[in-house]
NUKOLSE-687869 format. One record per residue: x negated, z negated, y negated of N, C-alpha, C in turn; residue in three letters. Coordinates in pm, whole numbers, plus 50000, padded with zeros to 5 digits. Atoms other than C-alpha are relative to their C-alpha. Last residue first. Layout:
N
XZYXZYXZYALA/...
END
This chain:
481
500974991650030095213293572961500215012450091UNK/501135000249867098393276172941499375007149911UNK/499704985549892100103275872574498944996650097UNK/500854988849948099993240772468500285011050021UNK/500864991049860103583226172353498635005649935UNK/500784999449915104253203672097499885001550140UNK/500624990749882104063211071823499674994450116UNK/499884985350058106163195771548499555009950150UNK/498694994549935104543162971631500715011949911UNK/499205004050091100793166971670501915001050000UNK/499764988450128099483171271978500614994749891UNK/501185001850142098193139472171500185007849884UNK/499665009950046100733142472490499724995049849UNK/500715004150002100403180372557500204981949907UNK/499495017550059102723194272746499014995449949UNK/500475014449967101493227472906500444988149888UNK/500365014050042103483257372960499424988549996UNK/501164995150029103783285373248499714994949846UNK/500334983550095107583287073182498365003949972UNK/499494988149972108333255373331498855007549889UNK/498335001149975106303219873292500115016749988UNK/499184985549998102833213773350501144996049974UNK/499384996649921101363179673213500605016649999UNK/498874989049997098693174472963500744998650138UNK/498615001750073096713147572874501295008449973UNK/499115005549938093983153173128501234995049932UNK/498835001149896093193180473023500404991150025UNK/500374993849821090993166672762501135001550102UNK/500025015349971091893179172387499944995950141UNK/501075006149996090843211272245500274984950056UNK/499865011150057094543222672187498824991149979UNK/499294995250141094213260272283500044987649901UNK/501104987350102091073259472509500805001749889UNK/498714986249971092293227872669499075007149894UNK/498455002850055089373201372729500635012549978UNK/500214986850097086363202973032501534992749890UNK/500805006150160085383168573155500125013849954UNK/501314991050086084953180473490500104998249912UNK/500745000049955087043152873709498585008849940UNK/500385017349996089463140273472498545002050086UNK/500825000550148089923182373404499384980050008UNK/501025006549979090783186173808499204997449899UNK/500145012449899094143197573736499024989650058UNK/499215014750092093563215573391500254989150154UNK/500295013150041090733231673599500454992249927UNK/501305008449900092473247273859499414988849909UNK/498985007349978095023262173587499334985550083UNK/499805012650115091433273973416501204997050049UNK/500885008249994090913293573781500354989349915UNK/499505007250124094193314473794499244988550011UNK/498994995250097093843344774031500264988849867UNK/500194987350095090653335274198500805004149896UNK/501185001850111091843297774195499085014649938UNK/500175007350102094663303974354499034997249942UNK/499564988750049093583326074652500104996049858UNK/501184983550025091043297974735500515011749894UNK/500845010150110094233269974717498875011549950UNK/498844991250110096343298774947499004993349904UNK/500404984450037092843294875196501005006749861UNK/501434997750086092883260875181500005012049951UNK/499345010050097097103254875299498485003849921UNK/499384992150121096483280075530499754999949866UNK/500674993950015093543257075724500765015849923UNK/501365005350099095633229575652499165014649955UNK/499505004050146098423246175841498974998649900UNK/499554985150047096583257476142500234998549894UNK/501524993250027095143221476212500245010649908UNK/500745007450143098493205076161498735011949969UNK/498964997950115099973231476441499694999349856UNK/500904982950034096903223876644500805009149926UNK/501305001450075098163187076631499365011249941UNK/501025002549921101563189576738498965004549923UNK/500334990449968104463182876513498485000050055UNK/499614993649919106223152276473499125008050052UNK/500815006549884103903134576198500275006950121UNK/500164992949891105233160976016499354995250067UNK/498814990849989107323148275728499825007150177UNK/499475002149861105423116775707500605011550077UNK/501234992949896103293131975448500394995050075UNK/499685010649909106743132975225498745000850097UNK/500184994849863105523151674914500114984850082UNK/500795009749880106553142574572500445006950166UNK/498915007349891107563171174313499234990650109UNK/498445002950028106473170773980500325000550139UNK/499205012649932102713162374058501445001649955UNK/499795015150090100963180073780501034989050092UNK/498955000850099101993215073910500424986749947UNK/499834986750040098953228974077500814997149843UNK/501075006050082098313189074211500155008049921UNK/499595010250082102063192174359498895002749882UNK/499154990750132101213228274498500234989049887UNK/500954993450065097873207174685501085008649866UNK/500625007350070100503184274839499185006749876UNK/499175003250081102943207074974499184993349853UNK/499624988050080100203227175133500534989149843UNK/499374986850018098793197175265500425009849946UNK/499734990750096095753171275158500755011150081UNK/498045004349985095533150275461500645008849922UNK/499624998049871091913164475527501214998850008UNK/500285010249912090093155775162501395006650103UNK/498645008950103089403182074948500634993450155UNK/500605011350018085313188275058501944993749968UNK/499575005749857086443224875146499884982350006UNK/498664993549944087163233374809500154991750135UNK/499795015549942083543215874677501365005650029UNK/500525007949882081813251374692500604988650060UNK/499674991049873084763271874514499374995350099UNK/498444999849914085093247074268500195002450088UNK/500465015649913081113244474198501154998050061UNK/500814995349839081413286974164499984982350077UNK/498924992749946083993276873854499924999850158UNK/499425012749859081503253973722500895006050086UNK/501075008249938079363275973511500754991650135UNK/500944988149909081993302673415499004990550067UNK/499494995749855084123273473335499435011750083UNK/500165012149865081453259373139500885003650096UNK/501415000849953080643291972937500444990850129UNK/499894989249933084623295372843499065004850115UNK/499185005849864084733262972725499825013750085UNK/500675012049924081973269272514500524999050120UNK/501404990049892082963303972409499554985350061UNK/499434995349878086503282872313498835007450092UNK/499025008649884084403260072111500245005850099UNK/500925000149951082803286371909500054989850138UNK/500784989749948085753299671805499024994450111UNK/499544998949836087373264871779499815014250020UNK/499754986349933085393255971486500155004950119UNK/500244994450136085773216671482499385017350044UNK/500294984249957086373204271824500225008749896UNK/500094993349837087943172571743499665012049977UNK/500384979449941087363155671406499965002650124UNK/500884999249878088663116471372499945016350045UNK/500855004650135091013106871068498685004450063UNK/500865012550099093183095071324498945003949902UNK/499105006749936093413126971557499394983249895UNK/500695013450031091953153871409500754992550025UNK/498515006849957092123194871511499184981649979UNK/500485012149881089323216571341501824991749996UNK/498605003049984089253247471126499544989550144UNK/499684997649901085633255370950501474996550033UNK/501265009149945083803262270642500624998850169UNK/499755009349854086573283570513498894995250044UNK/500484986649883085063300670162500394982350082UNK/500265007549885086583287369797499925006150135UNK/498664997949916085563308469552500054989750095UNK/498985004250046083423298469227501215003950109UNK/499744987150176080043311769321501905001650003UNK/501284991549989080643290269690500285010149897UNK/499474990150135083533263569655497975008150001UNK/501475001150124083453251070003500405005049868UNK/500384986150110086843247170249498564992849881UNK/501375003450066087683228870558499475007349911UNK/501524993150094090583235370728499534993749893UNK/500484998650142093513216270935498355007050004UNK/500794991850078095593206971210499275003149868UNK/499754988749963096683174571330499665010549954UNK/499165004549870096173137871193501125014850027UNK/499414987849892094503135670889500274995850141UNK/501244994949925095113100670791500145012450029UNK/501365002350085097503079070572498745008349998UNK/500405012450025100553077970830498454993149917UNK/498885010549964100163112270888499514986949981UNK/500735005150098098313146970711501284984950085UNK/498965010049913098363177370848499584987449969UNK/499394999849828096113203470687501254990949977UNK/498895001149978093663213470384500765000850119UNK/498915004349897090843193970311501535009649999UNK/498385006350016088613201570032500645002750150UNK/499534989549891084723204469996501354992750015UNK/499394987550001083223193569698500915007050089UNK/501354987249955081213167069777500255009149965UNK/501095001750107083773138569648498565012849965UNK/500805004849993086433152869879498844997749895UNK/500704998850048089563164469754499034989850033UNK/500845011450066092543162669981498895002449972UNK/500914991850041095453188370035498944987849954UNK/500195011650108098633180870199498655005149998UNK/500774989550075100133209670442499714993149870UNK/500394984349891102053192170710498995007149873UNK/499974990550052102033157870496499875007850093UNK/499154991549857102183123970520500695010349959UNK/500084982749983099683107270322500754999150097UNK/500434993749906100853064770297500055019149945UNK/501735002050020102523043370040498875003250065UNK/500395017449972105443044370224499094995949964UNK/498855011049988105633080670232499534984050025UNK/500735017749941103303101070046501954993850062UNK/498745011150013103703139769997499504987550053UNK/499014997049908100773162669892501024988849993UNK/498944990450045097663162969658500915002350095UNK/499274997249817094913137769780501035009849906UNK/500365005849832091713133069547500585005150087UNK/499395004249936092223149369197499404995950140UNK/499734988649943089933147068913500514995850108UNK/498964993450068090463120368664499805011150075UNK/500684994250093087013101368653500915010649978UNK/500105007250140088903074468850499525006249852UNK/501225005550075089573096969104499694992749921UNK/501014998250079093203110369144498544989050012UNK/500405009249976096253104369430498495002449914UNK/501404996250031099193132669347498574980649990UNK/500905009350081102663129869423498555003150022UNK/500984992450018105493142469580499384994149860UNK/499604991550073107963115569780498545010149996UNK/499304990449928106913081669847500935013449946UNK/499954985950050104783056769694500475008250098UNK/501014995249890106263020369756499715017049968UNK/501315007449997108192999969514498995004550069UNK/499405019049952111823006869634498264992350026UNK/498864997649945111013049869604499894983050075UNK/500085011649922108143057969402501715001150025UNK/498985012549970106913091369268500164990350098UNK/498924995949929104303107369142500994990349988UNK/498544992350057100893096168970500985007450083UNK/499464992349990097963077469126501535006349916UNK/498535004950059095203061169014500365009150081UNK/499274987549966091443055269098501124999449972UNK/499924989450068089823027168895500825014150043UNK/501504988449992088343009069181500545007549906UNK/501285009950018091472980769167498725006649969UNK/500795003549925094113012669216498824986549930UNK/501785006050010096153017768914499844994450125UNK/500535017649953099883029168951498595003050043UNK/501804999249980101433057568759499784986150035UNK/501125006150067105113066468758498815000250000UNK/500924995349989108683085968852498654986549945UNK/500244989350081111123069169042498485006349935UNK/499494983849953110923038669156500545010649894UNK/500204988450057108923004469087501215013150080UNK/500384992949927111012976469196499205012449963UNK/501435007950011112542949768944498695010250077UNK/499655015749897115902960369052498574992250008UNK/498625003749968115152997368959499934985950076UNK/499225010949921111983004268733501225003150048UNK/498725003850016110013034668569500044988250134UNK/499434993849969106713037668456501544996950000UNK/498984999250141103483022668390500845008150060UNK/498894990149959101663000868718500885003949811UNK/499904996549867098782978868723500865010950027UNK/498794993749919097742977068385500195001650146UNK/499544979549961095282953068357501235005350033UNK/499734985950168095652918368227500155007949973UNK/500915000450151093482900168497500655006349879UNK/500605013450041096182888768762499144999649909UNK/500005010749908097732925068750499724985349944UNK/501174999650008100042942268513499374988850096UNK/500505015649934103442955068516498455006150019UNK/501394997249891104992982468301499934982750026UNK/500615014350043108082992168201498644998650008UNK/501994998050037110623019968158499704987249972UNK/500824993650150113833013068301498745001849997UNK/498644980549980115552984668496499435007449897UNK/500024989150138113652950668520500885012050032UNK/500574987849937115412928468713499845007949902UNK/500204990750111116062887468597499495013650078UNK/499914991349922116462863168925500345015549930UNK/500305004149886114972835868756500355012550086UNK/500954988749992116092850268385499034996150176UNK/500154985950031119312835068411499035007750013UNK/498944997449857118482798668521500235018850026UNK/500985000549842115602798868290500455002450080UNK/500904984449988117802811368001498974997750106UNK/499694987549976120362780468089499375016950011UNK/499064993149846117932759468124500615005850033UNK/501124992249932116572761967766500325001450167UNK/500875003249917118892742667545499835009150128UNK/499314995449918120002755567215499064999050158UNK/501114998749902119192733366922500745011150129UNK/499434996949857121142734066636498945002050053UNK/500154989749953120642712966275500525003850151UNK/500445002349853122872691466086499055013550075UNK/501315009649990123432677965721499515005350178UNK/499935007549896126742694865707499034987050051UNK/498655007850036126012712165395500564991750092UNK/500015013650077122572717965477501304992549961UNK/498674998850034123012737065816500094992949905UNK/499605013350032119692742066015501275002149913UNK/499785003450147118972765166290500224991849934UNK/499174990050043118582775266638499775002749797UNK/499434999350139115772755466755500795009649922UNK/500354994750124114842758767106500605000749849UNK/499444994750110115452733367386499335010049909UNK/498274999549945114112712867622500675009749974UNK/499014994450116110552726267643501814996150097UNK/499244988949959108212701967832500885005549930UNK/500704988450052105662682267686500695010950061UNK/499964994649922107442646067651499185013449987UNK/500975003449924106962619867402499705008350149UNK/501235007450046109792624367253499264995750108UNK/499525017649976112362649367436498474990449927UNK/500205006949911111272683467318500674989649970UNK/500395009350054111892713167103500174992150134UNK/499595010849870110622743567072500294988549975UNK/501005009549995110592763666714500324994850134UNK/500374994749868112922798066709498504989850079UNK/498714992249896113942790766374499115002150098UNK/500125005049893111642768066159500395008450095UNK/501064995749885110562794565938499964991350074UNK/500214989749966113062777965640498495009550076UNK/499564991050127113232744665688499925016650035UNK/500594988550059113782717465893499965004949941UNK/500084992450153114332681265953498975012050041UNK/501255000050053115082664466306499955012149875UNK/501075003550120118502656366302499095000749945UNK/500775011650032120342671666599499694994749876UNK/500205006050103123292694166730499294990749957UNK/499815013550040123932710467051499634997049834UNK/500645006950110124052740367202500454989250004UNK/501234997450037124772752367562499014997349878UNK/500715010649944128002739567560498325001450014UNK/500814999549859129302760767367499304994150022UNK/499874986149960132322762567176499005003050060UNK/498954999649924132332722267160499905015850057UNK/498944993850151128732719666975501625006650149UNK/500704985949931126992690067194501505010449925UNK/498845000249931126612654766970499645017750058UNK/499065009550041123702637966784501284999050096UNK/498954996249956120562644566959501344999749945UNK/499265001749857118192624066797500745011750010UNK/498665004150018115112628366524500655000350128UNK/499395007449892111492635266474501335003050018UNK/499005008650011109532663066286500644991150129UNK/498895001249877106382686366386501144985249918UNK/500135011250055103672707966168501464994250072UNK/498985000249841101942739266190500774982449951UNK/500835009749902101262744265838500904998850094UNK/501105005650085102772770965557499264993250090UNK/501704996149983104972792865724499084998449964UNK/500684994750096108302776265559498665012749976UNK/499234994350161108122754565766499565010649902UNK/500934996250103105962761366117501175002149861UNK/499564983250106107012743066394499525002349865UNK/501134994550034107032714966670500025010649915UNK/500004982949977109992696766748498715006149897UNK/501535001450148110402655266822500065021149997UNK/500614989549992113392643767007499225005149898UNK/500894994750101115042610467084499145015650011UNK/501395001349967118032609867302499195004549875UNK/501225008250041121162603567139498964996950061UNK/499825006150105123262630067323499734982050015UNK/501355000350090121132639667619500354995049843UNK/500695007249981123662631367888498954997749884UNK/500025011650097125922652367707499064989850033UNK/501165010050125124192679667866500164990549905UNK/499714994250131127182700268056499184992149878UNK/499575017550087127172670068342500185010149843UNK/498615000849996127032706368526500104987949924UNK/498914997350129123922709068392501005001350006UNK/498804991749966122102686668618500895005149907UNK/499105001050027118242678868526501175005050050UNK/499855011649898115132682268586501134994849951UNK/498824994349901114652714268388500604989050108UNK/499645017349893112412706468130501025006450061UNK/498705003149977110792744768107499954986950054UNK/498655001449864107362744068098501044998249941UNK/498995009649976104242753367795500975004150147UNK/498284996849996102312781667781500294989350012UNK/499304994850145098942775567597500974999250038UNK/499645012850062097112767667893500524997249906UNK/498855009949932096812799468007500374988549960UNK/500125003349879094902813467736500964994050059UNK/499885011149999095522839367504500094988050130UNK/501215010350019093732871267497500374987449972UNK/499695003950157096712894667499499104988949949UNK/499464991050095095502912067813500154998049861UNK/501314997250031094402877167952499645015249908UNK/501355009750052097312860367891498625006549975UNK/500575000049841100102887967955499184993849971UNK/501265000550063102932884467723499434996150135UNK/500844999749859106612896267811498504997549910UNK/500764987249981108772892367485498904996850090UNK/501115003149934111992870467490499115010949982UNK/500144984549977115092869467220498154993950085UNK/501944999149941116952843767188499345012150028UNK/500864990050057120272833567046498724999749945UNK/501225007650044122612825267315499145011849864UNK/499095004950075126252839367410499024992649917UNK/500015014249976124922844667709500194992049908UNK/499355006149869125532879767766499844987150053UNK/498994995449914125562891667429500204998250119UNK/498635003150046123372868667263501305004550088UNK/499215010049942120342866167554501735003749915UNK/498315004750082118962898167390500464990450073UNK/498495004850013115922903967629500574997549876UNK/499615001850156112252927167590501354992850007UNK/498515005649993110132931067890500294994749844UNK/499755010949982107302950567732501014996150033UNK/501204999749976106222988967734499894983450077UNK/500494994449882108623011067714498614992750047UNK/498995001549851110692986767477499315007750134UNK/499274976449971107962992767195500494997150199UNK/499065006549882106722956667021500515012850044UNK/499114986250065103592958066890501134999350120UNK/499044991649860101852922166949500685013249948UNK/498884992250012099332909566680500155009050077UNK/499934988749844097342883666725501335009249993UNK/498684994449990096362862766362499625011050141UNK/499584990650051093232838166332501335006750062UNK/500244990449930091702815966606500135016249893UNK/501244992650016091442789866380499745010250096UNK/500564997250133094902785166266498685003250065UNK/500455011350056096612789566627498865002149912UNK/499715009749866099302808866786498814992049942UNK/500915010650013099402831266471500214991350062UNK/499835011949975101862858866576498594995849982UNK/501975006649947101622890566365500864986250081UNK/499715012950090104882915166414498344991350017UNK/501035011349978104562949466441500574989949972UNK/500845004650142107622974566415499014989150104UNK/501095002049963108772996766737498814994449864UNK/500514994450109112043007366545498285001450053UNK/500074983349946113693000766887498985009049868UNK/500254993349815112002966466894499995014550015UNK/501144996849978112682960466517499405005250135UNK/500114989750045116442969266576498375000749959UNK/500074986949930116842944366845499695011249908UNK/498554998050011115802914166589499755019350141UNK/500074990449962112832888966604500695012150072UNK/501164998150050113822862766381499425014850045UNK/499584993150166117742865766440498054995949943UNK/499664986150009116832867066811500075003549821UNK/498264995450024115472833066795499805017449989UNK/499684998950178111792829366956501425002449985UNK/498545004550027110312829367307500004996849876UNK/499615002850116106742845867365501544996949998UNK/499254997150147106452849667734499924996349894UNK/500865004650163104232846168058500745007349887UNK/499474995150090106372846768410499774994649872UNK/500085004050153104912833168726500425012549922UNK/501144999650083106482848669022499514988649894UNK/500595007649922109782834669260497965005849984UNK/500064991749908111482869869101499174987350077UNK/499304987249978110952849668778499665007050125UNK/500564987549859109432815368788501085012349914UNK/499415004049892108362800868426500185009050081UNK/499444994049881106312802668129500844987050111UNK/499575005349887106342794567775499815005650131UNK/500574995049886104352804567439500934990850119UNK/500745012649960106172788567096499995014550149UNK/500114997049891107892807466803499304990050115UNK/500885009649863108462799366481500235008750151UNK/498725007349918110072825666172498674991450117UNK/501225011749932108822844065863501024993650103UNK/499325016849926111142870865746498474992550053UNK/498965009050091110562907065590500284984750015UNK/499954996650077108242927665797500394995949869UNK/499604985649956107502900166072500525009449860UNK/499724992450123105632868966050500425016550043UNK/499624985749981105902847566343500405010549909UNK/498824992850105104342815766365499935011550003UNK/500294988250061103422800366684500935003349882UNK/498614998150104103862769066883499745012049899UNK/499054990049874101852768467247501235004149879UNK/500704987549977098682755067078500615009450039UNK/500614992350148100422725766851498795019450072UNK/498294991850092102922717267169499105011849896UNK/499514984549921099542715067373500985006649942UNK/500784988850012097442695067116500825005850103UNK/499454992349873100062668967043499415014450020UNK/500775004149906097702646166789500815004450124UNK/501325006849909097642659366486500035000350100UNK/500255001749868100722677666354498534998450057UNK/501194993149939101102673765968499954995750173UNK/501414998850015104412658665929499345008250065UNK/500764987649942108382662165849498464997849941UNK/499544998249871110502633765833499285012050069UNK/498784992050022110932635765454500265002150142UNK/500354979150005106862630965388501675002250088UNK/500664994850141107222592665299499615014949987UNK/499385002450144109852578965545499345008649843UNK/498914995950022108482598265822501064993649890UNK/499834993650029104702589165792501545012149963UNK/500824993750145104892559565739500245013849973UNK/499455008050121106912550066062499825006749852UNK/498894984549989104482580166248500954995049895UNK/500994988350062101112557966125501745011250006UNK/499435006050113103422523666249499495018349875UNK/498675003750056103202539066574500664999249888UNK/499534984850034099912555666596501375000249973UNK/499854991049874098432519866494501385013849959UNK/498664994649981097322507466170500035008150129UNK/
END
């Protein structure tokens, strides 16, 4: 006897409804659903959402009802006899949870399942048939054959045949078939024969009429495709883990929450369109804190943010685009106080001139050292060099000198000049040496005594001021020296 004449047989002599043999994906993706009071079917599906995958339990609403949800009751699903029973808790802060009825007039109810989290495997979900146009409004499908997978009664998994008959006038979205059920079919998948995609889900049956309802499945695919969470939720990654618990807008984390790092570290604060921004806190995995200040963009950025080093010693300063990045101290915990270690300026994440006490005696040493080399190499400044010229170098080059100005004038004129022009340079440098060496800092390699960084990134401007390109922003003027 072939598998043909075997189905023949078997639907005249068991009522249209048999033991399910030989469709191992329907029979792994179909579930029963025992809940306080009711028995009911179910079946595992995914599809896209947000242009994601999207792993669900699908079932009728009148099996699994909004008031268990808010009640936060258990239900068991048995997805398959020898695995034993998996039981989901259902608590709105935790799982996507839909009502199709009220805004689609459908009745379904979805619950977010995460495969590896809930220990079932991928291969279990079933597809949406979707190849299709529903503007034709699905009569196309009246009298197609269809087979449906499910649990009567809650006794054996177990699947029936039958057609399509007609589509129910008040909404087009159902329809009406034949295949035989019973009580704990509800919320069963059902398919086109011989197919493995979900057309449909099983509404109900109707004995006085002789008919059951199917309600087909493209429409809640269409709908939940561009679905947003809103609210308390959580998302988890590619293994199961929490990735994020908290609040939603538009699918987006924001507001307040907690999101898991890969290494165990976490953070808590707030979000603002999925990204951490605001005040917030960046923890350890072992639960003590790391960064303490404001984040924007998923980034430290902070004037006065506070970060916990593994060693003990804490950070507090300036804090940009992820990195220190402008002032800050260095602290110990010595017999339970914390003692300054040192104060340093950081550019990227990158220490400059860390205790600037000792620093400034540095700088202070080398200009005492080199000061006398100024005064020797003076005359060495090259011959064209005029007054005008030498005030330019004084003052960073703001005004340009014409050295044509005096080709005119007779030679022993030039001479005279120059030999002014050295002697005011001389006077200058007794009276205001470190100005001397922010001008010639490319050449000695000294840096500013207030900003530690190398002259040469400074310009003069008024008021006996220096500009400093590198400072942080907020500050930024130098004071001369």
């Amino acid at each position: 006897m072939d598998y043909g004449e075997q189905i023949t047989n078997d639907l005249i002599h068991n009522n249209n409804i048999m033991p399910l043999a030989n469709i191992e994906i329907l029979s792994k993706a179909t579930t029963k659903i025992e809940t306080q009071n009711d028995l009911g079917s179910g079946f595992f599906i995914k599809f896209e959402r947000n242009k994601k995958p999207f792993y669900c339990l699908m079932t009728n609403q009148h099996v699994i009802t909004p008031e268990m949800i808010e009640n936060k009751e258990t239900i068991a699903v048995n997805y398959k006899k020898e695995k034993g029973t998996l039981i989901l808790e259902l608590n709105k802060k935790e799982r996507i949870i839909l009502y199709f009825e009220q805004k689609l007039n459908l009745d379904v109810t979805i619950v977010e399942i995460v495969p590896k989290k809930d220990n079932i495997k991928e291969k279990y979900f079933l597809s949406p048939y979707t190849d299709y146009d529903e503007n034709l409004n699905h009569f196309e499908f009246v009298g197609k054959k269809i087979q449906i997978t499910q649990f009567p009664e809650g006794i054996e998994l177990s699947y029936s045949h039958g057609i399509i008959l007609d589509i129910y006038s008040q909404n087009l979205n159902m329809f009406f078939h034949t295949s035989n059920t019973k009580g704990g079919s509800s919320g069963s998948p059902i398919v086109l024969a011989g197919e493995e995609k979900v057309l449909a889900i099983h509404k109900a049956g109707n004995e006085k009429i002789q008919k059951n309802a199917g309600i087909f499945i493209k429409e809640i695919v269409n709908f939940f495709k561009n679905y947003k969470k809103n609210g308390l939720g959580i998302d988890y990654d590619e293994n199961g883990r929490v990735k994020y618990k908290g609040n939603f807008l538009d699918d987006e984390y924001n507001g307040e929450g907690t999101f898991y790092y890969p290494n165990g570290d976490y953070y808590k604060g707030n979000f603002i369109k999925g990204k951490k921004s605001g005040r917030g806190c960046d923890f350890y995995k072992n639960g003590k804190i790391k960064y303490d200040g404001k984040f924007v963009n998923d980034k430290y950025e902070d004037n006065e943010g506070t970060y916990h080093f593994e060693n003990g010693e804490i950070y507090i300063g300036q804090f940009k685009n992820g990195e220190k990045n402008g002032h800050g101290q260095i602290y110990k915990l010595d017999n339970n106080m914390f003692i300054k270690v040192k104060e340093a300026f950081y550019v990227d994440d990158k220490e400059y001139n860390s205790n600037p006490i000792q620093n400034n005696n540095n700088i202070n040493n080398n200009i005492n050292n080199n000061i006398n080399n100024i005064y020797k190499n003076i005359n060495e400044i090259d011959n064209n060099i005029n007054y005008n010229n030498i005030n330019n170098i004084i003052n960073n080059n703001i005004n340009d000198d014409n050295n044509n100005e005096k080709e005119d004038e007779d030679k022993e004129e030039e001479e005279e000049e120059e030999k002014n022009d050295v002697l005011r340079v001389f006077e200058l440098i007794k009276k205001n040496g470190c100005k001397i060496l922010h001008n010639f800092g490319d050449e000695l390699g000294f840096p500013c005594k207030d900003c530690h960084h190398p002259v040469s990134n400074h310009t003069i401007i008024k008021d006996e001021f220096w500009h400093c390109d590198i400072c942080p922003e907020g500050k930024p003027l130098c004071k001369s020296l």
